[in-house]
N, C-alpha and C positions, 0 to 999 in steps of 0.2 A: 850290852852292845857287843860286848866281844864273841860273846857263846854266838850271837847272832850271826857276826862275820863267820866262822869256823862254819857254822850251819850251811852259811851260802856256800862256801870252796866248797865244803864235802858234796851238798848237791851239784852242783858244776861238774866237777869229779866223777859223782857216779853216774848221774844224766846219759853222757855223751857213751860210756860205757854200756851201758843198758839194750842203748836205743843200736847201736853197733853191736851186740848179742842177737839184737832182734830181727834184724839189717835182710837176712838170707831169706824170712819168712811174711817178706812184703805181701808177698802172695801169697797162701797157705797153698800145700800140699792139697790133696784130695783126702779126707779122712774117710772111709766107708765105713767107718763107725754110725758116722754121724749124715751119711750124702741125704739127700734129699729130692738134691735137681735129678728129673728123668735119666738123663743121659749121664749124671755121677753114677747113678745106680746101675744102669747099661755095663760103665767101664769096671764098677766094683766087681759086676754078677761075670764075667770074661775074664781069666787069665793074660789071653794076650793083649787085652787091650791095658791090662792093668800092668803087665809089665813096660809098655809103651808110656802109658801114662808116667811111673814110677824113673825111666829115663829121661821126659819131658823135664821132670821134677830136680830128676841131678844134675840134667847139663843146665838150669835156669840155675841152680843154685851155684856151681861154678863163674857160670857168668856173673851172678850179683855181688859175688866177694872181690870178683875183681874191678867194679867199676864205680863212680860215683859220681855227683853232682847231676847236670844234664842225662847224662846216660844212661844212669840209675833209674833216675824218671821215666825214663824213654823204654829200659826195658820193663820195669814193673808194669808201663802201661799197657807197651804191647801182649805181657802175658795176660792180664785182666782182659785185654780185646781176644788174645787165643779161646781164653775159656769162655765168652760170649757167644765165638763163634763153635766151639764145642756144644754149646746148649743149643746151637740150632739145626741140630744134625738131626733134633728130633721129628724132624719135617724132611727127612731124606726118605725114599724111599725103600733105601737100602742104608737102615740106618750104619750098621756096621761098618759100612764100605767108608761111609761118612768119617768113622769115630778113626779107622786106619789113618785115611789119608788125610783127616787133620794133625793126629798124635804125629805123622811122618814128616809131614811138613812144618811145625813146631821144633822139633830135633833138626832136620837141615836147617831150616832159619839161625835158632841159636849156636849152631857149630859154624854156620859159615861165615857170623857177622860177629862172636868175641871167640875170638883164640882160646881164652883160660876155660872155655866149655871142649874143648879138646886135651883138655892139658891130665886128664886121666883117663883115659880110653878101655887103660887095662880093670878098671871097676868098672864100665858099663856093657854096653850092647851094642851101641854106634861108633860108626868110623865114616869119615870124610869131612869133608866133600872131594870125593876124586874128580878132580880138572880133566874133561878132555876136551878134544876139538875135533870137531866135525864138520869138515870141509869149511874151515870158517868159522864156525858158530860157534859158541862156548856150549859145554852140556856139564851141570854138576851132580855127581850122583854119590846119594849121601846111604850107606848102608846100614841094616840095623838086623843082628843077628836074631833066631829065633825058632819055632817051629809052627808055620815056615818063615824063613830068612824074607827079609824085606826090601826092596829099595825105594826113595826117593829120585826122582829127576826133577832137576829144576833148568827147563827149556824156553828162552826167547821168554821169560818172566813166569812163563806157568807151571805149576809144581804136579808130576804125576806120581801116584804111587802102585808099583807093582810088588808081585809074590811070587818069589821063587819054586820054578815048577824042574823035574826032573829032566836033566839033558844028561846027554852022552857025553860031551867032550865045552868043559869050561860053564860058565856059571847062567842060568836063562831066569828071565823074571818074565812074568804077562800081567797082562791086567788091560783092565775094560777098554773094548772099542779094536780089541786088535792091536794094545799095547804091547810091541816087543825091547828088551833089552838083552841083549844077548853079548856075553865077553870070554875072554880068553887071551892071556898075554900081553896084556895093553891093548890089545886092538876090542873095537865093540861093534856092535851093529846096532839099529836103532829104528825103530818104527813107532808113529804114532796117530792117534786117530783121525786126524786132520789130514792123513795122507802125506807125513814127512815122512821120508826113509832117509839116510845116512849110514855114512859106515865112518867110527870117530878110532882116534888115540888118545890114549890118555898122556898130557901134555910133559910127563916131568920122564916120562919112558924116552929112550934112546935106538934109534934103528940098529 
């Protein structure tokens, strides 16, 4: 009876240990060893989508170290609903554009909704969400370095993602429909396909 007690503590013991080793990889990674799904193989056979993906991967795993109970739940599930809607980009007709602007708005989500997925910037790719305001309206623009450099916006709930094109003077992103993002010193300018224009600051800048 005793061996038997000692048996249970040790399991008790190691249990909780194990399953907290395990804690980070609720979700697994993308193995392209092993990918299978369409669109795993899409992001394996691409560079850049794979180093997008492989940033999705760090700032998730930041997140999960730092949270637990309800929230832990909340985000494993939400990644398991990212990668569903990753697999249906295979119905895009521009799958690519798909596999971008979901991996970007994956990265703005997680950075803007747990802290500890910012809390090493200098190891990855991404930085923000830069707050600005624009005549009123909140605009977050979440960057992600690269060749070419990336941005996310997340505008009035909708997430766009543009690609850094050549400017003269401060940093220009475009993308589809006549998307502009254009900055320089806190100040940005801002078009988008619905026919908004704006001209924003970025909220923590000082006149």
């Amino acid at each position: 009876m005793a061996s038997l007690r000692i048996l249970a503590i040790l399991c008790a013991v190691v249990a909780p240990a194990t399953a907290g080793a395990a804690a980070p990889h609720a979700v697994p990674p993308l193995d392209c060893q092993r990918a299978e799904a369409e669109m795993e193989r899409v992001v394996c056979g691409d560079g850049g989508l794979r180093a997008l993906d492989r940033e999705v991967q760090r700032l998730y795993g930041l997140a999960h170290a730092a949270v637990t109970g309800r929230r832990l739940e909340g985000l494993d599930e939400a990644q398991r609903g990212w990668l569903l809607r990753r697999g249906d980009c295979r119905n895009a007709v521009d799958r690519r554009a798909c596999l971008v602007g979901i991996h970007l708005d994956r990265i703005a989500t997680l950075r803007l909704h747990h802290a500890a997925a910012r809390a090493a910037d200098e190891r990855g790719t991404s930085r923000g969400p830069v707050a600005f305001d624009c005549g009123g309206t909140p605009l977050a623009a979440t960057f992600v370095a690269g060749e070419p450099a990336l941005v996310h916006l997340r505008w009035r709930g909708a997430g766009h993602a543009l690609t850094q094109v050549e400017s003269g003077s401060g940093a220009r992103y475009q993308g589809p429909g006549g998307a502009l993002f254009r900055s320089k010193g806190g100040e940005a300018e801002l078009a988008l396909p619905d026919g908004t224009r704006a001209t924003c600051r970025e909220r923590d800048r000082r006149p």
